[in-house]
C-alpha positions in Angstrom: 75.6 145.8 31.1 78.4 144.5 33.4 78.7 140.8 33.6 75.9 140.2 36.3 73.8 142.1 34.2 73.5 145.3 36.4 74.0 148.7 34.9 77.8 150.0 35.5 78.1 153.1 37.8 80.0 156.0 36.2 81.3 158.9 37.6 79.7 162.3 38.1 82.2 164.6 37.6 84.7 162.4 35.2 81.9 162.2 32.8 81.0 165.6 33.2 84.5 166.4 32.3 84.5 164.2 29.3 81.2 165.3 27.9 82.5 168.8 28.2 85.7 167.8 26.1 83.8 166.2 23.7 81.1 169.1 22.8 84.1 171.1 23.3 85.8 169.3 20.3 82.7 170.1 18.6 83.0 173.0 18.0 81.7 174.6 21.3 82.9 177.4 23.9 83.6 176.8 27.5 80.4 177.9 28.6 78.3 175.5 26.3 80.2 172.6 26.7 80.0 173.2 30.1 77.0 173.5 30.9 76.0 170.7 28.2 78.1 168.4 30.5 76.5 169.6 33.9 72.6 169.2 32.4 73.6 165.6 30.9 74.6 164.3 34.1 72.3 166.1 36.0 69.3 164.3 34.3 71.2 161.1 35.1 71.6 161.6 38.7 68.0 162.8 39.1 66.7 159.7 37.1 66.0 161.0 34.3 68.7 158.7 31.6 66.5 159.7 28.8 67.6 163.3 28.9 71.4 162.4 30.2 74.1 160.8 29.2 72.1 158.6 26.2 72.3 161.5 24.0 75.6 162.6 23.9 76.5 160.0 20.6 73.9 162.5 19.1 74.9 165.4 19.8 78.3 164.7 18.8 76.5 164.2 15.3 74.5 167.1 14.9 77.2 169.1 15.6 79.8 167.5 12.7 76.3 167.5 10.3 75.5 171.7 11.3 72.3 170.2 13.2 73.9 172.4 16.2 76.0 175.5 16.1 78.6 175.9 18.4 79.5 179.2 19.5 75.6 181.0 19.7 74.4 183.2 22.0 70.2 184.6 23.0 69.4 186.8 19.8 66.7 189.5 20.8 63.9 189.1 18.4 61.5 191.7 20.6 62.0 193.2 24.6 58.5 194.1 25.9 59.9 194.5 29.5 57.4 191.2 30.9 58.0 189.8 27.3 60.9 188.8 25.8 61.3 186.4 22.4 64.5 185.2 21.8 65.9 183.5 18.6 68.6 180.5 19.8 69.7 179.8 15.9 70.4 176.5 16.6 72.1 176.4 19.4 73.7 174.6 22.2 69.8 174.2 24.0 70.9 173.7 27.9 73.2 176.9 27.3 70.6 179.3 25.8 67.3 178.0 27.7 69.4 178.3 31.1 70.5 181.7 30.0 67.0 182.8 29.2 66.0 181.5 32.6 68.6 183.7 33.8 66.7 186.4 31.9 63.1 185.5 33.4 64.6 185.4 37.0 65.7 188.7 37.1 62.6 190.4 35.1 60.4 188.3 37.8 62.1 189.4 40.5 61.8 193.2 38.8 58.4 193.2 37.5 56.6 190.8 39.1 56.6 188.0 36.6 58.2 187.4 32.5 57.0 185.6 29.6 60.0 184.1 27.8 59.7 182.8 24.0 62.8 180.5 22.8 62.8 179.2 19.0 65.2 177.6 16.9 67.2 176.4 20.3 69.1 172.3 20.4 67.8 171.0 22.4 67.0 172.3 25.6 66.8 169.0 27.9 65.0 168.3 31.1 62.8 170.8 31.9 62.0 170.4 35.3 66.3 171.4 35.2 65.2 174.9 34.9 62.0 174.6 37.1 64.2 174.0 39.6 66.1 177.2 38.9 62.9 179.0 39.4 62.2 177.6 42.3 65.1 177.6 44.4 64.8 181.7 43.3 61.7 181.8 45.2 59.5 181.9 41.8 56.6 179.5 39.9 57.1 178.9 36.4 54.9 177.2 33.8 56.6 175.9 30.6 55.9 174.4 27.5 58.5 172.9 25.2 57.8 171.8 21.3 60.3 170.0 19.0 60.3 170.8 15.3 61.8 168.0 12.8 60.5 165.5 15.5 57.3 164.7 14.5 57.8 160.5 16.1 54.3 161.2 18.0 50.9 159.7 16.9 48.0 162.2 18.1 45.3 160.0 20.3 43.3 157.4 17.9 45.8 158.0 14.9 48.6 155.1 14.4 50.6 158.2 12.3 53.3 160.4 13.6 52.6 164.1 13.5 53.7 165.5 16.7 56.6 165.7 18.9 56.8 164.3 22.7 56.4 168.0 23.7 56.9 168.4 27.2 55.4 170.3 30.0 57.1 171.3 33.5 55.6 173.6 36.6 58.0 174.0 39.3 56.3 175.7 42.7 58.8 176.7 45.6 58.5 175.3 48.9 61.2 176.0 51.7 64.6 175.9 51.1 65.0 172.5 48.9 61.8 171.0 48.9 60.2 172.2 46.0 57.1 170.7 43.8 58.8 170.4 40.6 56.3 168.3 38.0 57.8 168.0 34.9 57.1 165.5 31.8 56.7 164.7 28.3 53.1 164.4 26.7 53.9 161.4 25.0 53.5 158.2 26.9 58.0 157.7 26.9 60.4 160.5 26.0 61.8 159.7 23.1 65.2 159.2 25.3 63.9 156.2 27.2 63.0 154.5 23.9 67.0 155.0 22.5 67.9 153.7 26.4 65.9 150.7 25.8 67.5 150.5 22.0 71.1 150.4 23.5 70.7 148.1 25.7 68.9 149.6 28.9 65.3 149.5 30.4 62.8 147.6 28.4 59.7 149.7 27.5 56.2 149.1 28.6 54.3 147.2 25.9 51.8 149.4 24.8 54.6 152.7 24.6 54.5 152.6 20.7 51.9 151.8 18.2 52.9 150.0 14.9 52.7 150.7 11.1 49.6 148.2 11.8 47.7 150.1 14.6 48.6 147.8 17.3 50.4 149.1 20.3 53.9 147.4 21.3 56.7 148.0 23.1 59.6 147.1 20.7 61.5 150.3 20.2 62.3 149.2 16.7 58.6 150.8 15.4 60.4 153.9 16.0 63.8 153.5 14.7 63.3 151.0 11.9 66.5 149.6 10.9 68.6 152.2 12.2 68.4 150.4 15.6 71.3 148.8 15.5 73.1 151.4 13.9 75.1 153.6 16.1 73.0 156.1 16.8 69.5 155.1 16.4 67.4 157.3 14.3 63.5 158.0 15.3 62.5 159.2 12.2 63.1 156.6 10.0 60.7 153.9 11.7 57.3 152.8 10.6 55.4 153.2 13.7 55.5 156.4 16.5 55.2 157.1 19.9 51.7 157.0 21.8 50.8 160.1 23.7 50.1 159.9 27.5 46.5 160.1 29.3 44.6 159.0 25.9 42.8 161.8 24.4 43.5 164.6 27.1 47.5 163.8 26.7 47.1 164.4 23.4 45.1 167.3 23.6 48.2 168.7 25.8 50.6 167.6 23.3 48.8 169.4 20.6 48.7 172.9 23.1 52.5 172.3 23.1 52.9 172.6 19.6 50.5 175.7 19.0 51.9 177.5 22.4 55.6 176.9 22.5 56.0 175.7 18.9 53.7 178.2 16.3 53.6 181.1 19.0 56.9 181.4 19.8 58.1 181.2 16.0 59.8 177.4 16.2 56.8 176.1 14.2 55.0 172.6 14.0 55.7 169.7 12.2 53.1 170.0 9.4 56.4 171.7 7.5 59.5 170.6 6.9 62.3 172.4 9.1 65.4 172.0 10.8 66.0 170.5 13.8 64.8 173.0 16.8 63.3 173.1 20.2 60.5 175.7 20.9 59.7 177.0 24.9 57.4 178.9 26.4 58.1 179.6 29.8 56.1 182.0 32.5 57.9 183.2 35.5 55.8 184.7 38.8 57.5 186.0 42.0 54.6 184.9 44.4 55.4 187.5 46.8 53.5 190.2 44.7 50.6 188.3 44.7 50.6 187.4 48.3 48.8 190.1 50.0 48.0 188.1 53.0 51.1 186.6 53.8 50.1 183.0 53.6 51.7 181.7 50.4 54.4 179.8 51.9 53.1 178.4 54.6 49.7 177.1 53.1 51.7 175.2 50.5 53.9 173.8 52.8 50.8 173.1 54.7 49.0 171.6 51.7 52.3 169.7 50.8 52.6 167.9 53.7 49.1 167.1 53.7 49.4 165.2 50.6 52.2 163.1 51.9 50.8 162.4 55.1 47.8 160.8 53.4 47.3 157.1 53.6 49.4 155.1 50.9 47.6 153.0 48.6 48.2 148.8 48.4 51.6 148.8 46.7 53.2 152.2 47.6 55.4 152.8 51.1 54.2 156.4 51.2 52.6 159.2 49.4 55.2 161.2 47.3 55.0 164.8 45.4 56.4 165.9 42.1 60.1 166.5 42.8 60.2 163.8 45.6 61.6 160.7 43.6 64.3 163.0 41.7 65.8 164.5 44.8 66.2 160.7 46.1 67.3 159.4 43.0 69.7 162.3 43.1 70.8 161.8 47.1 71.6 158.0 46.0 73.3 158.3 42.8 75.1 161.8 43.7 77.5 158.7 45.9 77.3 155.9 44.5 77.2 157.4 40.8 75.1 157.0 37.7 73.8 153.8 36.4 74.9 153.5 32.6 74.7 150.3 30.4 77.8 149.2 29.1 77.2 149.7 25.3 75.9 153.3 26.4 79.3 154.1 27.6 80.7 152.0 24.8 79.0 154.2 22.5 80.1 157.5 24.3 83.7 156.4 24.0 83.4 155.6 20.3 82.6 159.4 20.2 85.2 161.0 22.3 87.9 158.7 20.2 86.5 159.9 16.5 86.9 163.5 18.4 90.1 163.2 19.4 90.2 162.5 22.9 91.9 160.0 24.8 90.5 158.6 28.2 90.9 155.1 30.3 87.0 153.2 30.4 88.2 152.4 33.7 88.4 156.0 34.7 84.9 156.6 34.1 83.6 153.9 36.3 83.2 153.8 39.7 80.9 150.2 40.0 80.5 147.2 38.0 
């Protein structure tokens, strides 16, 4: 935090430059660095810190540990035309799951729709990231996302971790940049907003964990143990776990997650002991094949706006969609640049210096 206690603002495009260096010191090519940097700032401006900036000190790790592989391209495990399984072999994730987006696009747009398996990727990031690819290509998507070596989750009425915070995302075109783009994880927090509130960002809500105990808190230490005040907090090693969203039927999802994207695709659950590795599952389909009657587009706009036209509840200005806070999140921050807390960018500076790089903290900021 800056000395009136505000998150400082930092730049878009000089971090995006910096991370790029940094995962580029790491032992990545142009392309993943890259595109690491882009994603990572992209889930900032949208909103989304969890899956931004927060994770490069992480990253930066499991690449010097062999966590990640640098230098990894889409392997083809099987081509079925519709259905293709790739094996990511631990990966830069934002690289290979945009890449395999790539490859859904264009088999959608050739065949009508594509089901595309991902194992053993890093980790792949916001999801609704490649929703919106789909999307602004004229195509739905569905997908799924598991995380092996993760297990931090407690499954509804259990106060023991077992799953991971598995996340879902459908993204549904409408128009030219209006899209319904619903993406989020299955457990009550992503993991990432719990290391934002352990490094000195937004608080939790109080019931977000459950403890060793069985009582619910909101102390991120029940899921980093002592390791939270190490550098980079560690979600394994605490005593307590995350609590999954919507109480039974959350968990229910979470537990699809794992047996969809995770044992299906070939990534695996976390009954076993594996390495580190993100599982997806996504489903592409080009709406036009399906849309005999030509009303697709506008009954969703239609539907769309009938939704936000509807009268706004006591304590809400207006009625929004999936997609609507992220794109004004993104108009807002896109300017005045992306909220950070000060030890977060500490922390990320601590890492470009052990890799080598040299860069002026003031550089980086564009508001205290």
């Amino acid at each position: 935090m800056s000395a009136s206690g505000t998150p400082l603002r930092v730049h878009p495009g000089a971090m995006t430059d910096l991370v790029a260096k940094i995962m580029a010191a790491g032992g990545c090519n142009d392309a993943e660095a890259t595109a690491t940097g882009e994603h990572l700032i992209g889930a900032n401006l949208t909103g989304h810190d969890s899956h931004g900036l927060v994770r490069v000190p992480r990253y930066h790790g499991w690449l010097k540990d062999g966590t990640l592989n640098g230098h990894t391209a889409l392997r083809t495990i099987a081509d079925l035309g519709q259905l293709i399984q790739f094996d990511g072999d631990r990966g830069i994730g934002q690289y290979l799951a945009r890449e395999a987006t790539l490859v859904g696009i264009e088999r959608a747009r050739t065949n009508g729709s594509a089901i595309i398996a991902l194992r053993h990727a890093g980790h792949v990031g916001r999801l609704g990231h490649y929703a919106e690819m789909a999307a602004a290509e004229g195509l739905v998507s569905i997908q799924f996302c598991n995380v092996v070596s993760a297990g931090i989750v407690a499954p509804y009425g259990s106060a023991q971790r077992h799953m991971s915070t598995n996340p879902v995302a459908v993204g549904v075109p409408n128009g030219a940049d209006d899209p319904f783009i619903l993406d989020f994880a299955t457990s009550l927090v992503a993991e990432g907003k719990a290391l934002v509130a352990a490094t000195g960002g937004k608080p939790l809500p109080s019931n977000a964990l459950i403890g060793a105990d069985g009582r619910e808190t909101g102390d991120p230490g029940a899921l980093y143990g002592t390791t939270i005040s190490e550098g980079v907090p560690n979600p394994r090693m605490g005593p307590g776990a995350l609590r999954t969203m919507g109480e039974h039927k959350g968990s229910g999802l979470a537990l699809a997650c794992d047996l969809i994207a995770g044992i299906l695709t070939g990534n695996g659950s976390n009954v076993r002991e594996r390495p580190f590795g993100n599982g997806w599952l996504a489903i592409f389909v080009d709406p036009a094949r399906l849309d005999d009657l030509g009303t697709f587009r506008d009954e969703i706009t239609e539907y769309v706006d009938a939704v936000r036209g509807s009268r706004a509840a006591i304590g809400f200005d207006r009625v929004r969609i999936p997609g609507d806070v992220e794109r004004e999140t993104r108009a807002d921050r896109s300017v005045n640049g992306a909220p950070l807390a000060a030890a977060q960018l500490d922390g990320i500076l601590d890492v470009a210096r052990d890799a080598g790089i040299s860069i002026d903290r003031n550089d980086l900021i564009l508001a205290a």
